[in-house]
SEFIZA-3560 file (N, C-alpha, C; in Angstrom, 3 decimals):
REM SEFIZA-3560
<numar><xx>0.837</xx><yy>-1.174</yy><zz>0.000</zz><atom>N</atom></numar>
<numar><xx>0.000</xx><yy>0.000</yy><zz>0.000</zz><atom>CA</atom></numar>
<numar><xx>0.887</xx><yy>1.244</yy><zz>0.000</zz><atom>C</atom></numar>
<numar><xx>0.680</xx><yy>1.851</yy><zz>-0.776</zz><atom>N</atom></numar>
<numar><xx>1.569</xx><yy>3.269</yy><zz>-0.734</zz><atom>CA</atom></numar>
<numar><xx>1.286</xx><yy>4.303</yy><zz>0.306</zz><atom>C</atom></numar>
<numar><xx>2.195</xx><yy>5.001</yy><zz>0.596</zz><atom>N</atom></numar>
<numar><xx>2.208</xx><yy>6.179</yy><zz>2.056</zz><atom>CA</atom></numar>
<numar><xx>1.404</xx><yy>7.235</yy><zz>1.167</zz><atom>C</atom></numar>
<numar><xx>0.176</xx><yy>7.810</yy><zz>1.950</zz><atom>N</atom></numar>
<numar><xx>0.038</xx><yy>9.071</yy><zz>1.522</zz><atom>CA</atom></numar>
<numar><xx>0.198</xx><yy>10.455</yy><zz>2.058</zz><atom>C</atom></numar>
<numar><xx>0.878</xx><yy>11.599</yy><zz>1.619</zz><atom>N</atom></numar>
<numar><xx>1.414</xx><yy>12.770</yy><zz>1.904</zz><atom>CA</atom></numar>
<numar><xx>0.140</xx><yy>13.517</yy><zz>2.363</zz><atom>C</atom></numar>
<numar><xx>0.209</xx><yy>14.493</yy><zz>3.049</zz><atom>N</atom></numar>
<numar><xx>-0.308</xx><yy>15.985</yy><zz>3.077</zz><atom>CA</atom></numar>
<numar><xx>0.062</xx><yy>17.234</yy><zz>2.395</zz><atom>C</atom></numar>
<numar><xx>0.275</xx><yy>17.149</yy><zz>1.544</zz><atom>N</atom></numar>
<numar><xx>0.974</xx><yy>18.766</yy><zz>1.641</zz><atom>CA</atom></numar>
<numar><xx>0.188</xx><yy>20.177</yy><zz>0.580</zz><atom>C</atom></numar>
<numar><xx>1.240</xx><yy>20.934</yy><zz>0.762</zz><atom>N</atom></numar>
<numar><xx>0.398</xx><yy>22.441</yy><zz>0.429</zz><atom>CA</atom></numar>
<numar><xx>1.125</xx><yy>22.800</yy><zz>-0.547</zz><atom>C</atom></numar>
<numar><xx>0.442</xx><yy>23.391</yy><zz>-1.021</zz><atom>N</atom></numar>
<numar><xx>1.133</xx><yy>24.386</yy><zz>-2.789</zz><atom>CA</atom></numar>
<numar><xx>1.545</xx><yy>25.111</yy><zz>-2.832</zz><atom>C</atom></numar>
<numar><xx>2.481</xx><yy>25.243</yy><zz>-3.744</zz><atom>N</atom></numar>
<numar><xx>3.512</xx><yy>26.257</yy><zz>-3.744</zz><atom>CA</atom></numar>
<numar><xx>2.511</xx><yy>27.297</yy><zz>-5.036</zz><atom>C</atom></numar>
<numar><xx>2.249</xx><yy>26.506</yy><zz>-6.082</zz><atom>N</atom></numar>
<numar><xx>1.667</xx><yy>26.643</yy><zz>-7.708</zz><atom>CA</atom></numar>
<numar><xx>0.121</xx><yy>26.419</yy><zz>-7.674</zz><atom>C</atom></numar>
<numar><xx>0.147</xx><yy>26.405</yy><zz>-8.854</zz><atom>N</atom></numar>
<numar><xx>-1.042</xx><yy>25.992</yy><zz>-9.336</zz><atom>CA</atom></numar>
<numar><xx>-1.109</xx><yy>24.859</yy><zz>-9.701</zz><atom>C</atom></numar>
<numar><xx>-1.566</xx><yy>24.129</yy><zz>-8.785</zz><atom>N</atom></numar>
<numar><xx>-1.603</xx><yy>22.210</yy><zz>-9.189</zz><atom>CA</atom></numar>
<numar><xx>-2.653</xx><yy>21.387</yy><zz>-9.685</zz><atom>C</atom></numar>
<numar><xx>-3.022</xx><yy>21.194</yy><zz>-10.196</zz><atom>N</atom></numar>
<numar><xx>-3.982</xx><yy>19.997</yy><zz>-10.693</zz><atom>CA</atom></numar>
<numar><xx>-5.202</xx><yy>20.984</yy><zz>-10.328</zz><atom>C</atom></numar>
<numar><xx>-5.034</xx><yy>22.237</yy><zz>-10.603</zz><atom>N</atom></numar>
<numar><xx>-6.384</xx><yy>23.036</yy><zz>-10.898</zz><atom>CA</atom></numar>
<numar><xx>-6.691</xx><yy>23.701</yy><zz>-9.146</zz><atom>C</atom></numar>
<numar><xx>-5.478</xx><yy>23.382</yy><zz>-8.635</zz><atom>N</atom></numar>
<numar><xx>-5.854</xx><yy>23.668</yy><zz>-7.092</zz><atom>CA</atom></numar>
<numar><xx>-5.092</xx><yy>24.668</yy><zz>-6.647</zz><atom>C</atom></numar>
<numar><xx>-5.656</xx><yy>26.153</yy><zz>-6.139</zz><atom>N</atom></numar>
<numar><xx>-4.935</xx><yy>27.192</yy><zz>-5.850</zz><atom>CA</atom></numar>
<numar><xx>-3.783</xx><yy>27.172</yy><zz>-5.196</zz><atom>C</atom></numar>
<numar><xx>-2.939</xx><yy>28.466</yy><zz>-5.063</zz><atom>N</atom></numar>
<numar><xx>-1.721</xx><yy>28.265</yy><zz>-4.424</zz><atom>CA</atom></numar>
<numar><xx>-2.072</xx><yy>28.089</yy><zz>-2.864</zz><atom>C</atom></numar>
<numar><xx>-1.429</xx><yy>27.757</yy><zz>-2.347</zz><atom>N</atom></numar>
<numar><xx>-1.628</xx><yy>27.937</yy><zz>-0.472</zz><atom>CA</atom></numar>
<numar><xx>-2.881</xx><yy>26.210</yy><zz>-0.205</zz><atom>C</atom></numar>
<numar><xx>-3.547</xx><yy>25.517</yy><zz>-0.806</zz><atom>N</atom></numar>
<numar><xx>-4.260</xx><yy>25.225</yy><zz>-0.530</zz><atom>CA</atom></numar>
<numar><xx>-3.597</xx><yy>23.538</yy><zz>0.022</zz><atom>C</atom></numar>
<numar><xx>-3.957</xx><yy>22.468</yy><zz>0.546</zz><atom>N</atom></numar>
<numar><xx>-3.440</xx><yy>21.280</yy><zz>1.277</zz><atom>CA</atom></numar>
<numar><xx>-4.538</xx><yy>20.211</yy><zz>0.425</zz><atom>C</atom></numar>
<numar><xx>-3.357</xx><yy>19.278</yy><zz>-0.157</zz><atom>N</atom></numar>
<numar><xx>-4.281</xx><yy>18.361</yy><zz>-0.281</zz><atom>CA</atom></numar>
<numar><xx>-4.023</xx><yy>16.866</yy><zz>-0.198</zz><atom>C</atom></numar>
<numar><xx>-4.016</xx><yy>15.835</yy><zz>-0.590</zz><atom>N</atom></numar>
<numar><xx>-2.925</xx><yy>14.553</yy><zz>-0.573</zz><atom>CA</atom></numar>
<numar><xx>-3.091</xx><yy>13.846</yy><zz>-1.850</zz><atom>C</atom></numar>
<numar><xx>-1.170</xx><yy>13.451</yy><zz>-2.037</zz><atom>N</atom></numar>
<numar><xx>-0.975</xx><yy>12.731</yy><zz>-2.491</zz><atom>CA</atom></numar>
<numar><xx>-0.281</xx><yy>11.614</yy><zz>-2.013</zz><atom>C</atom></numar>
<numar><xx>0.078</xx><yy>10.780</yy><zz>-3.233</zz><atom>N</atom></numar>
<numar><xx>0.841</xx><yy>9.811</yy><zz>-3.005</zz><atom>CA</atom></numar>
<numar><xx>2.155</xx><yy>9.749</yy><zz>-2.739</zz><atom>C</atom></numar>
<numar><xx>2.894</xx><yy>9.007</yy><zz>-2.314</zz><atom>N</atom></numar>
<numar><xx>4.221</xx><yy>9.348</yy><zz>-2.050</zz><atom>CA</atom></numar>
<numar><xx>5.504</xx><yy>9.737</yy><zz>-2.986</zz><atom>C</atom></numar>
<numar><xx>5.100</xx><yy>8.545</yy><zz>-4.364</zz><atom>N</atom></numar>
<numar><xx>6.056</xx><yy>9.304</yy><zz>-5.486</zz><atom>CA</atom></numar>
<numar><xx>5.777</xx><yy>10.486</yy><zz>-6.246</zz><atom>C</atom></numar>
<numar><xx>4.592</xx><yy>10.943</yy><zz>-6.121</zz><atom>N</atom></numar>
<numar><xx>4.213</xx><yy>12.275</yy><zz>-6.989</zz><atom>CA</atom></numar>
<numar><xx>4.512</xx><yy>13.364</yy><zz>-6.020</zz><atom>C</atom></numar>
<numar><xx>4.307</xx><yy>13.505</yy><zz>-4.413</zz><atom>N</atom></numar>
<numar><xx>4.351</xx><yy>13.832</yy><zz>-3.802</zz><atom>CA</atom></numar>
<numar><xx>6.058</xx><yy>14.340</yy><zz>-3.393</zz><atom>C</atom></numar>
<numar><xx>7.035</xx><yy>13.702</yy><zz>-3.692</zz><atom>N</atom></numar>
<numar><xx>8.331</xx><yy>13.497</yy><zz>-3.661</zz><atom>CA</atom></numar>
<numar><xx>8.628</xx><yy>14.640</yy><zz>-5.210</zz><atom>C</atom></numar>
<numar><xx>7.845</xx><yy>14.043</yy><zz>-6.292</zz><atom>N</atom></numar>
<numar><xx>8.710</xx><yy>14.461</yy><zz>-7.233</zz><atom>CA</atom></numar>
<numar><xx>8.202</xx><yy>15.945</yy><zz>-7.426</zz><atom>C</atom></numar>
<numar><xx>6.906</xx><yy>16.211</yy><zz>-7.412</zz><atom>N</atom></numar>
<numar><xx>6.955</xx><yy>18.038</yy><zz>-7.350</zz><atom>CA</atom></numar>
<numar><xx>7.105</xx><yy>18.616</yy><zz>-6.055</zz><atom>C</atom></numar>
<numar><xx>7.983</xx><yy>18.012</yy><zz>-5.162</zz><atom>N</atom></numar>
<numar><xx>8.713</xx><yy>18.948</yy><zz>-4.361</zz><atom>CA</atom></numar>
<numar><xx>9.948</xx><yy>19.365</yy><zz>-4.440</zz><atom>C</atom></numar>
<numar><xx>10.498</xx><yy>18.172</yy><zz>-5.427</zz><atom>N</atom></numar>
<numar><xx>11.800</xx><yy>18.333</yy><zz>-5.963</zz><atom>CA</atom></numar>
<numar><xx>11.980</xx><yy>19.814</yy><zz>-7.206</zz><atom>C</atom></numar>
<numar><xx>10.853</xx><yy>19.778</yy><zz>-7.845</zz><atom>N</atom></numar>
<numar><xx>10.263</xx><yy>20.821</yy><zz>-8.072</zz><atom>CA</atom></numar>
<numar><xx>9.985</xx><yy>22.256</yy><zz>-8.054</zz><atom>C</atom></numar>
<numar><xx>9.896</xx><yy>21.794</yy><zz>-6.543</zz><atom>N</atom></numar>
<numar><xx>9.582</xx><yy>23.339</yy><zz>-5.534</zz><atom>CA</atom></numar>
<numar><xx>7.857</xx><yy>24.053</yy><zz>-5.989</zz><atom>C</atom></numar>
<numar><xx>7.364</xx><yy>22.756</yy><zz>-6.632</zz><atom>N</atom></numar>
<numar><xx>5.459</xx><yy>23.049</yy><zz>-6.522</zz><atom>CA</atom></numar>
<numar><xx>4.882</xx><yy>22.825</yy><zz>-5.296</zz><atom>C</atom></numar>
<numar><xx>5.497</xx><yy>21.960</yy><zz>-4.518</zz><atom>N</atom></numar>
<numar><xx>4.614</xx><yy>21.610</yy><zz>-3.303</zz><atom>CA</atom></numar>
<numar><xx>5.717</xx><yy>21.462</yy><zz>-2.081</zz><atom>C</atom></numar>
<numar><xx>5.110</xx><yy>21.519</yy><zz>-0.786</zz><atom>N</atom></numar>
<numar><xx>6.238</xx><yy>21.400</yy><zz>0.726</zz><atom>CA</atom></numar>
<numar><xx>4.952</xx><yy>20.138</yy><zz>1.394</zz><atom>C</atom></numar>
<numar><xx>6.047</xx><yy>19.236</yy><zz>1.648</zz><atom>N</atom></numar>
<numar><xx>5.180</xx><yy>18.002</yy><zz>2.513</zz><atom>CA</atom></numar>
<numar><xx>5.021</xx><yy>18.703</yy><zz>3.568</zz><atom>C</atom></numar>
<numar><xx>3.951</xx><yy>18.732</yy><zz>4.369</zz><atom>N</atom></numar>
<numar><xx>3.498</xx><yy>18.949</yy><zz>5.500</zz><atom>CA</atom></numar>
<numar><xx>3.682</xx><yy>17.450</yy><zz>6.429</zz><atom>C</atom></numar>
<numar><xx>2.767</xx><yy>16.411</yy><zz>6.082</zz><atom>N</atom></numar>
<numar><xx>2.808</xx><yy>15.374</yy><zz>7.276</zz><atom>CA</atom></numar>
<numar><xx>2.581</xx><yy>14.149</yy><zz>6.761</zz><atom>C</atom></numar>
<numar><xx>2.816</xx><yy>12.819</yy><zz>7.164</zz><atom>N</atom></numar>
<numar><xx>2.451</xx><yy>11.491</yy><zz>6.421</zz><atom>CA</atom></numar>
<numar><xx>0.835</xx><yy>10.996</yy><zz>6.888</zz><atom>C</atom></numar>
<numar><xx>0.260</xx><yy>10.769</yy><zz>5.630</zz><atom>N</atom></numar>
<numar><xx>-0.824</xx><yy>10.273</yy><zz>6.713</zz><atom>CA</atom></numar>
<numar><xx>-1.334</xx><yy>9.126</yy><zz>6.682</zz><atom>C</atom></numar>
<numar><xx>-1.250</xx><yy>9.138</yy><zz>8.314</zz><atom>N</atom></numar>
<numar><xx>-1.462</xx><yy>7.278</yy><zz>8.816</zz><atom>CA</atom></numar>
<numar><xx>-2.768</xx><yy>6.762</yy><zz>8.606</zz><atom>C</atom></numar>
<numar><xx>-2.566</xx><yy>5.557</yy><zz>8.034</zz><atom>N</atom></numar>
<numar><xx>-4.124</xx><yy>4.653</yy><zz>7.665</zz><atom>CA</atom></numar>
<numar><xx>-5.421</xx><yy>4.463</yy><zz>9.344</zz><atom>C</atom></numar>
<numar><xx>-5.943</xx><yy>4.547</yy><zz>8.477</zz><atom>N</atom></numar>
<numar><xx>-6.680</xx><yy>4.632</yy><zz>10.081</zz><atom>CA</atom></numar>
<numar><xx>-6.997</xx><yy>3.176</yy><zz>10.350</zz><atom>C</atom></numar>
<numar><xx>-7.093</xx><yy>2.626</yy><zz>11.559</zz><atom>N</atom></numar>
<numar><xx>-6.789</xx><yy>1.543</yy><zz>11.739</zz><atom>CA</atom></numar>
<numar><xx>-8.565</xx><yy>0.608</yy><zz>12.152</zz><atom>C</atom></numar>
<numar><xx>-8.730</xx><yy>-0.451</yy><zz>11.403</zz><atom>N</atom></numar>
<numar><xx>-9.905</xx><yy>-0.595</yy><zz>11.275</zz><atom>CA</atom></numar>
<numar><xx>-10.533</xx><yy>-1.322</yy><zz>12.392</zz><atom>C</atom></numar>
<numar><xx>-11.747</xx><yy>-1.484</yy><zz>12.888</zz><atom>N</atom></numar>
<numar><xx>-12.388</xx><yy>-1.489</yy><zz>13.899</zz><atom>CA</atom></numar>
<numar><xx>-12.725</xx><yy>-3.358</yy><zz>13.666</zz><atom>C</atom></numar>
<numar><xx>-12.088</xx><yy>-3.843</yy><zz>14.621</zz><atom>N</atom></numar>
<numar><xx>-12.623</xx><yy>-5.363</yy><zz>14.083</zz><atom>CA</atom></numar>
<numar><xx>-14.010</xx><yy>-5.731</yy><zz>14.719</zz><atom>C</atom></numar>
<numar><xx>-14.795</xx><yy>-6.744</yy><zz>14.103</zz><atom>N</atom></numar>
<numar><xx>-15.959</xx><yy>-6.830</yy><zz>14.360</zz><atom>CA</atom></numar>
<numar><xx>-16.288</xx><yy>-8.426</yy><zz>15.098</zz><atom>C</atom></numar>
<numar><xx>-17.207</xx><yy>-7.802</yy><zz>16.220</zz><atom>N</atom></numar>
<numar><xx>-16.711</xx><yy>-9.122</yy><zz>17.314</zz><atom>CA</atom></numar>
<numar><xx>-18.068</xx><yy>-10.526</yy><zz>16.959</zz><atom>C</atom></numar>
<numar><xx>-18.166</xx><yy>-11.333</yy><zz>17.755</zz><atom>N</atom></numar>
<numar><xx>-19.194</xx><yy>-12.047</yy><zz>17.960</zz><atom>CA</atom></numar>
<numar><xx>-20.455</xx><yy>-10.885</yy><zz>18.135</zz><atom>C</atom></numar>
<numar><xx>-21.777</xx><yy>-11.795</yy><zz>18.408</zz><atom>N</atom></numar>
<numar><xx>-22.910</xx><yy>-11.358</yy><zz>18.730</zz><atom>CA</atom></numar>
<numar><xx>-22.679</xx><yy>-11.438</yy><zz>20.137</zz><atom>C</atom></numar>
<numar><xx>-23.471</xx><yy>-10.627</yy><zz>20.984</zz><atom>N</atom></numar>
<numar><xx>-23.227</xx><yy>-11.132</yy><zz>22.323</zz><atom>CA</atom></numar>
<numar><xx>-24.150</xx><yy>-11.367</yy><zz>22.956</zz><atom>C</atom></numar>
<numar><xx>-24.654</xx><yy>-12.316</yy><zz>23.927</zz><atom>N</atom></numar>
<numar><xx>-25.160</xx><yy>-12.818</yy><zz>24.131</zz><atom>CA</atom></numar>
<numar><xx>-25.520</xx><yy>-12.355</yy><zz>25.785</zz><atom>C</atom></numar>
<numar><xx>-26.814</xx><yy>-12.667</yy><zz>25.977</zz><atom>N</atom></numar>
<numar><xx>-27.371</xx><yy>-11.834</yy><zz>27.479</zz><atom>CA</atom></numar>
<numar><xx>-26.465</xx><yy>-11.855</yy><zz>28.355</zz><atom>C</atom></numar>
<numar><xx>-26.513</xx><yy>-11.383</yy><zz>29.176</zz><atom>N</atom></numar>
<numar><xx>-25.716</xx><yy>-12.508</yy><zz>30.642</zz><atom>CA</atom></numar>
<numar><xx>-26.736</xx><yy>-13.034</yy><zz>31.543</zz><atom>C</atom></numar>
<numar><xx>-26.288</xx><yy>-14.015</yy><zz>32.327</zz><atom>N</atom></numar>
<numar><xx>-27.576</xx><yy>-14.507</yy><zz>33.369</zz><atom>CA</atom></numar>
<numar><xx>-28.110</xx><yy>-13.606</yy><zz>33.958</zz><atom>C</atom></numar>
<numar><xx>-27.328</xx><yy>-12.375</yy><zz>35.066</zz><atom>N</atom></numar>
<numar><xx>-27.777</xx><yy>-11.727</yy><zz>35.350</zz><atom>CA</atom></numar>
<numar><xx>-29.209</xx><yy>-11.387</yy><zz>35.197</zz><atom>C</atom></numar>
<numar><xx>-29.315</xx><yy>-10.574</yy><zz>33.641</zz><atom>N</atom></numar>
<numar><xx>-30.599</xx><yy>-9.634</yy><zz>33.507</zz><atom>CA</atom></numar>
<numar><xx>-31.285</xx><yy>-11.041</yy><zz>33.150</zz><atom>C</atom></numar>
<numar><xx>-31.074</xx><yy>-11.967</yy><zz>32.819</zz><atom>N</atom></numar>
<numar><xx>-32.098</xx><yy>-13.269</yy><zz>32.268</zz><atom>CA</atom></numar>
<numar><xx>-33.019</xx><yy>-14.009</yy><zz>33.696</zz><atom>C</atom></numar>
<numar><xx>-32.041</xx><yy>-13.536</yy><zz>34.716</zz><atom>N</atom></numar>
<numar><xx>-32.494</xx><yy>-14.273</yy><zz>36.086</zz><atom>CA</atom></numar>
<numar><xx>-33.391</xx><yy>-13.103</yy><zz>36.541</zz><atom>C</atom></numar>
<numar><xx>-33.054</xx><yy>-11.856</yy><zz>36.272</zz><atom>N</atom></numar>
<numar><xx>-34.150</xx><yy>-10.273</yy><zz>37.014</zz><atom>CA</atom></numar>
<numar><xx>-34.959</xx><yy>-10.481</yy><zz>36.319</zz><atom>C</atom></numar>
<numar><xx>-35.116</xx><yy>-10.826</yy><zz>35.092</zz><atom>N</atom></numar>
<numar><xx>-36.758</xx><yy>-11.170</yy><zz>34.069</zz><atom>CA</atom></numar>
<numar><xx>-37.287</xx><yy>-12.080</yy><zz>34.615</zz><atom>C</atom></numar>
<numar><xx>-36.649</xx><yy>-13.598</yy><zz>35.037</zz><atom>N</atom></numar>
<numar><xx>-37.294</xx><yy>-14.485</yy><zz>35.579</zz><atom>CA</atom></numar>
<numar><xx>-37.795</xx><yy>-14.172</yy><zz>36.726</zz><atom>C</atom></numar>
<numar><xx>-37.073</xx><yy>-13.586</yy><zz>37.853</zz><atom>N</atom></numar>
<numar><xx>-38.077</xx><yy>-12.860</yy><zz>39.225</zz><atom>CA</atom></numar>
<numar><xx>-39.109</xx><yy>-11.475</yy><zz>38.435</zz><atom>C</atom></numar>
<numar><xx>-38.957</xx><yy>-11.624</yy><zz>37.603</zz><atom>N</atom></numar>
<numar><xx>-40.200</xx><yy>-10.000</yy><zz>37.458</zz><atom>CA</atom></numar>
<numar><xx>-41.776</xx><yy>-11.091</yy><zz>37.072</zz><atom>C</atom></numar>
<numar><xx>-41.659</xx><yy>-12.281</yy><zz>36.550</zz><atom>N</atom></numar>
<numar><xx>-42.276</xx><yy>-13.165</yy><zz>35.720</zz><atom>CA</atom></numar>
<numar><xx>-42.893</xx><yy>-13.596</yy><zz>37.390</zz><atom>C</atom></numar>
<numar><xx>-42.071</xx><yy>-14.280</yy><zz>38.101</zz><atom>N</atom></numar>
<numar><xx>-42.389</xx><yy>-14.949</yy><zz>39.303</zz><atom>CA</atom></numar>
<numar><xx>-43.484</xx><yy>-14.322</yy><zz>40.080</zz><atom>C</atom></numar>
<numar><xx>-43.119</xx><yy>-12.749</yy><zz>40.568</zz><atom>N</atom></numar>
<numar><xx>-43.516</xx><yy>-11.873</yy><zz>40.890</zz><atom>CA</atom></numar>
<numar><xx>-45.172</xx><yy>-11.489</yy><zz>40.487</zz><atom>C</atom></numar>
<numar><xx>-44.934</xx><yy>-11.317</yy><zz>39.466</zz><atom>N</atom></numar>
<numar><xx>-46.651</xx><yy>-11.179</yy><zz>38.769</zz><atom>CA</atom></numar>
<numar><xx>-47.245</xx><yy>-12.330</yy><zz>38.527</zz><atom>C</atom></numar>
//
């Protein structure tokens, strides 16, 4: 997976004013700074994905307070 950049404009880039931040990829990102079109600002980290668990299942607890509410009435 390739690193992707932050950075801000020096030029007029891909239709995007001067001063403005946007991201690229890491080799395009590298080569118009060499350039002097763009200044990397920061790398940005993949966000890290949320894994997805079992179903979960009651606990006795509240299954035993339903059974006394049942008893009860």
């Amino acid at each position: 997976m390739r690193t992707k950049y932050k950075v801000k404009t020096k030029a007029v880039f891909n239709g995007q004013p001067i001063g403005s931040t946007i991201e690229l990829d890491e080799k395009t990102a590298r080569k118009y700074e060499s350039l002097k079109y763009l200044e990397i600002i920061e790398e940005v980290k993949p966000k890290a994905k949320k894994s997805t668990s079992a179903t979960k299942k009651p606990s006795q607890k509240t299954s035993a307070k339903k059974e006394t509410k049942k008893d009860e009435e």
